[in-house]
C-alpha positions in Angstrom: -4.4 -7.5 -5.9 -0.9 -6.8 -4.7 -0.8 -6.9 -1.0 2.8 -7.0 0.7 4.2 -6.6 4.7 2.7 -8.6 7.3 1.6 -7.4 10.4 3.4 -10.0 12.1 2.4 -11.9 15.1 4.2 -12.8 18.4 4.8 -15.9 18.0 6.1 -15.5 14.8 8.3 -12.3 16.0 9.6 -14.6 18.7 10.5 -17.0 15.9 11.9 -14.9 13.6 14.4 -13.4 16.3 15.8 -17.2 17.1 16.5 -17.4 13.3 18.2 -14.3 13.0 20.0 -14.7 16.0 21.8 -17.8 14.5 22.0 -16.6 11.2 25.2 -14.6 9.4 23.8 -10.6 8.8 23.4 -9.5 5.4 24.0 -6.3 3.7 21.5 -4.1 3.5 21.1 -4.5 -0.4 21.4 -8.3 -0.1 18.2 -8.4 2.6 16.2 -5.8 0.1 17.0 -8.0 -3.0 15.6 -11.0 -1.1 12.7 -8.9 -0.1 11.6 -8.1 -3.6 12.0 -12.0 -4.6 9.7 -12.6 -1.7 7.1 -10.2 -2.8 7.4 -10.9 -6.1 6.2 -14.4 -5.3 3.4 -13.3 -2.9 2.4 -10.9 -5.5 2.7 -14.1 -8.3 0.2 -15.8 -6.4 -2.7 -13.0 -6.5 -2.4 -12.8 -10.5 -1.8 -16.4 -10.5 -5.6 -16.6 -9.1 -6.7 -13.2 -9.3 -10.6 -13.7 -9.6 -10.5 -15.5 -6.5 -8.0 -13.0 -4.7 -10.1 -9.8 -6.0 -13.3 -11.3 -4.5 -11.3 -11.2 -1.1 -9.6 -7.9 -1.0 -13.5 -6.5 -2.1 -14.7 -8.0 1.4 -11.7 -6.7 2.9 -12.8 -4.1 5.9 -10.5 -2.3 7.9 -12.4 -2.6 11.6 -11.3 -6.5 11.4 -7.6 -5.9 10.5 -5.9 -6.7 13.8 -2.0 -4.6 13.5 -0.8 -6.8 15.9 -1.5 -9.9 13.4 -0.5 -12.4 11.3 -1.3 -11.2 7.2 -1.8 -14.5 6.6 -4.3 -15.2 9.3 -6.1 -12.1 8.7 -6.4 -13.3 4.6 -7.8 -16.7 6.6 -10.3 -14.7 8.5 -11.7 -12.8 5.7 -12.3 -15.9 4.0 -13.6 -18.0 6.7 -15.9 -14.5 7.2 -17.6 -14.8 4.0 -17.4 -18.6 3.3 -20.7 -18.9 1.9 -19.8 -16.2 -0.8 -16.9 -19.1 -2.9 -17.4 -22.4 -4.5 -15.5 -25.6 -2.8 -12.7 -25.2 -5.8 -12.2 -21.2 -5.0 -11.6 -22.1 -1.4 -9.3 -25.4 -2.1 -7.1 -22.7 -3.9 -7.2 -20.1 -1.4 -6.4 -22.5 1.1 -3.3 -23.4 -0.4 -1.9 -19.5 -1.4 -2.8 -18.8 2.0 -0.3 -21.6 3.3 2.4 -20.1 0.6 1.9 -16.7 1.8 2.1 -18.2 5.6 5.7 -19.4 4.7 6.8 -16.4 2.2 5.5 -14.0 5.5 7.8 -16.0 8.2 10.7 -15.2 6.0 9.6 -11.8 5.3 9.5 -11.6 8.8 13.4 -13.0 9.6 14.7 -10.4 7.0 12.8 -7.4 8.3 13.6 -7.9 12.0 17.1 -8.0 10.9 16.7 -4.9 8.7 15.2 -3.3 12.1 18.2 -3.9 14.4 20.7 -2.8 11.6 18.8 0.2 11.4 18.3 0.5 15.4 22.2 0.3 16.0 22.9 2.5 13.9 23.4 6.6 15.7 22.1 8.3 12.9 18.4 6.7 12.6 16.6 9.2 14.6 13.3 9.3 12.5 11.2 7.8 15.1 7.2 8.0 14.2 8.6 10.2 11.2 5.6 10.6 8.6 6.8 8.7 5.1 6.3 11.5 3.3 7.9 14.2 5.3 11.3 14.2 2.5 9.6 12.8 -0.3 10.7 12.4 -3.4 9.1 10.9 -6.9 8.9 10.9 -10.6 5.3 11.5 -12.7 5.3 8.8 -15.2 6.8 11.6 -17.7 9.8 11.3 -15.6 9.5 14.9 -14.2 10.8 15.4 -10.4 8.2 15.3 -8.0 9.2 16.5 -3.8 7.4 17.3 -0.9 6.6 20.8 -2.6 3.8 18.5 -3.5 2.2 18.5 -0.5 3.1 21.6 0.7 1.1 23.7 -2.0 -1.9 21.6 -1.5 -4.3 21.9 1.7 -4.9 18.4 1.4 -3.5 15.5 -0.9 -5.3 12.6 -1.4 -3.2 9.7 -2.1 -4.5 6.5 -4.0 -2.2 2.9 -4.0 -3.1 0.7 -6.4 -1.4 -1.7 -9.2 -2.6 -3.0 -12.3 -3.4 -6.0 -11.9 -6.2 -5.0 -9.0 -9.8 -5.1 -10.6 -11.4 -2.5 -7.7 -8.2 -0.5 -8.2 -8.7 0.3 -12.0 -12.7 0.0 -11.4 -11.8 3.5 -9.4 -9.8 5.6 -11.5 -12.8 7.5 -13.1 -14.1 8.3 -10.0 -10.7 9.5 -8.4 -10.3 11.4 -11.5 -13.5 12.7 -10.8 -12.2 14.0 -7.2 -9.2 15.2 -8.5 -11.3 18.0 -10.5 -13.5 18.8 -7.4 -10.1 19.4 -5.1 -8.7 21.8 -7.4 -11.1 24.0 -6.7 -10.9 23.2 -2.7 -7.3 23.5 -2.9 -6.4 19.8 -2.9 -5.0 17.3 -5.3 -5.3 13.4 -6.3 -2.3 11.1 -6.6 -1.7 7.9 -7.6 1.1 5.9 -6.6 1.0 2.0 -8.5 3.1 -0.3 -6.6 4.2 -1.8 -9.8 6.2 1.0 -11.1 8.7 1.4 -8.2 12.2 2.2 -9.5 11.2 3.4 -12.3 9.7 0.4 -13.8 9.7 1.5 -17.6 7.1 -1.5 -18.5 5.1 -1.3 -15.3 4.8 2.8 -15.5 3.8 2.1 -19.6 0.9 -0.4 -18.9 -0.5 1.5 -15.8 -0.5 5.0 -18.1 -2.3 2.8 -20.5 -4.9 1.8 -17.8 -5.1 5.3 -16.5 -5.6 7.0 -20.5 -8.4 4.1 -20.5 -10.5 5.1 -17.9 -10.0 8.7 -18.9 -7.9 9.4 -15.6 -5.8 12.7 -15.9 -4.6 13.2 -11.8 -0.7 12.8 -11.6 1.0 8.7 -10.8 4.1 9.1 -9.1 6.9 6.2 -9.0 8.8 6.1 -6.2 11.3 4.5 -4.8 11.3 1.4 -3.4 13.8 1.5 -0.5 12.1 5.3 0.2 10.2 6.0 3.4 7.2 6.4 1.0 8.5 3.3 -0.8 8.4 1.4 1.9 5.2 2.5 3.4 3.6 1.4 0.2 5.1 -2.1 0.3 3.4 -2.5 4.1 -0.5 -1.8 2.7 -2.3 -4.8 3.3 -5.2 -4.6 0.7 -5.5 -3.3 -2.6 -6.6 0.1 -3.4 -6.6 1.9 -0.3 -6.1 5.6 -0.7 -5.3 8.1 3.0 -4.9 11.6 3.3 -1.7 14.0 3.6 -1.8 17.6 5.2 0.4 20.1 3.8 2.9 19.1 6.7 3.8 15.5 5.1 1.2 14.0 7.7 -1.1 11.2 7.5 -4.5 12.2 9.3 -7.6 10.8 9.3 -8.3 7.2 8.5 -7.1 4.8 5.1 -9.8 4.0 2.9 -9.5 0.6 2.3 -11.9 -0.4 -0.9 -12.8 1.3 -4.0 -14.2 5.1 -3.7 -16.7 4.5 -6.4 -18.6 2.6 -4.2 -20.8 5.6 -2.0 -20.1 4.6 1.6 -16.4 4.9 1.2 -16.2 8.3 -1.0 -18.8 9.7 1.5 -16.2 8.8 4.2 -13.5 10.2 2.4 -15.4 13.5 1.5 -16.1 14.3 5.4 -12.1 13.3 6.2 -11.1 15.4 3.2 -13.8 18.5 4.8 -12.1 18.1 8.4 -8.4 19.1 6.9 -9.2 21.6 4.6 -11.2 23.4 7.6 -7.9 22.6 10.1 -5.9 23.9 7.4 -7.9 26.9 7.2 -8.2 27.4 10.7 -3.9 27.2 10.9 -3.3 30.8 8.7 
């Protein structure tokens, strides 16, 4: 499971700031380069020991994710949570990724609150609380144009993350493609956006329509950019798939799903959150 940004802590905020304070500023370019190494190697370690990882982002639950907290300590937590559910070996390695991913998150960390007061000095960032999707812009894995004209037609899009390397994620697709077919009708749509295919990956996007044409899964995948509000968004998801909800605005309302939809307690969610927009929707013409 690809999980990326940490919801970082004070202590490590306070930290990070006495680093960058002493260090030379980069280039915007140079800190994103070094940002993609770092996930890269986060991401490494999930398909390094991926059984292991998938069994934690499954027992993942979004009432215990603290935003104000370290990703590292919250991985930690989920584990320690549901100890009695891995053998002594599966928690001697998660013990040690977790360590890497403490380290790999504290430099993630440095870069990001230097990538923050770049973007704070400079006059022309005046997006504050901006929805990522409000001047979005994508390719379909045919390489057609995709912009907000996506959302706008649609009372409600439903919007899926995944990548595809994440068991739950592809265990899914069917189902999604199943909700896909009932929205049309209710004036919605399904979307997929794999977090492998950023930029245009040509390999990633060829091996996740392979995965999709497996499970018989029809609903548009978008790439997106990587340095995109949207792009960026993506990266900061902290487990693997979680799907939210966009109104025909660009907004995110209602609550992420974190977990797979095929299991009944989340799609049930998702059905009554999907309901409550279409009715606002219909209730704003």
């Amino acid at each position: 499971m690809k999980t990326k940004k940490t919801f970082i802590s004070i202590f490590t905020l306070c930290i990070a700031l006495l680093l960058t304070a002493c260090s030379t500023k980069e280039a915007p370019e140079a800190s994103d380069t070094k940002l993609d190494d770092l996930y890269q190697q986060e991401n490494q370690l999930f398909a390094d020991h991926d059984d292991e990882w998938n069994k934690v982002f499954g027992m993942m639950n979004k009432n215990t994710a603290d935003p104000s907290g370290n990703y590292a300590d919250y991985l930690a937590d989920t584990i320690e949570s549901n100890k009695t559910s891995f053998t002594d070996d599966e928690l001697k390695i998660l013990a040690d990724d977790i360590e890497t991913i403490r380290k790999i998150e504290e430099q993630i960390a440095e870069i990001e609150i230097g990538n923050t007061a770049s973007d704070n000095s400079d006059p022309k960032n005046d997006s504050k609380d901006e929805s990522p999707f409000k001047n979005f812009s994508g390719q379909d894995f045919d390489g057609n144009s995709v912009d907000g004209s996506l959302f706008s037609e649609n009372a409600v899009t439903v919007v899926n993350f995944w990548f595809t390397g994440c068991k739950p994620c592809v265990a899914e697709l069917s189902k999604l493609n199943e909700l896909n077919d009932t929205l049309q009708s209710m004036g919605g749509e399904v979307i997929g956006i794999n977090t492998e295919t950023f930029d245009g990956n040509e390999a990633a996007i060829k091996e996740a329509a392979a995965i999709l044409e497996s499970q018989k899964a029809e609903y548009r995948n978008l790439s997106v950019n990587s340095a995109s509000d949207a792009g960026k968004y993506a990266s900061g998801i902290m487990a693997f798939p979680t799907t939210i909800l966009v109104d025909r605005n660009g907004n995110i309302v209602g609550d992420p799903v974190l977990g797979g939809i095929d299991n009944q307690d989340n799609y049930d969610a998702l059905m009554d959150q999907i309901q409550s927009v279409i009715d606002a929707d219909s209730a704003n013409k």
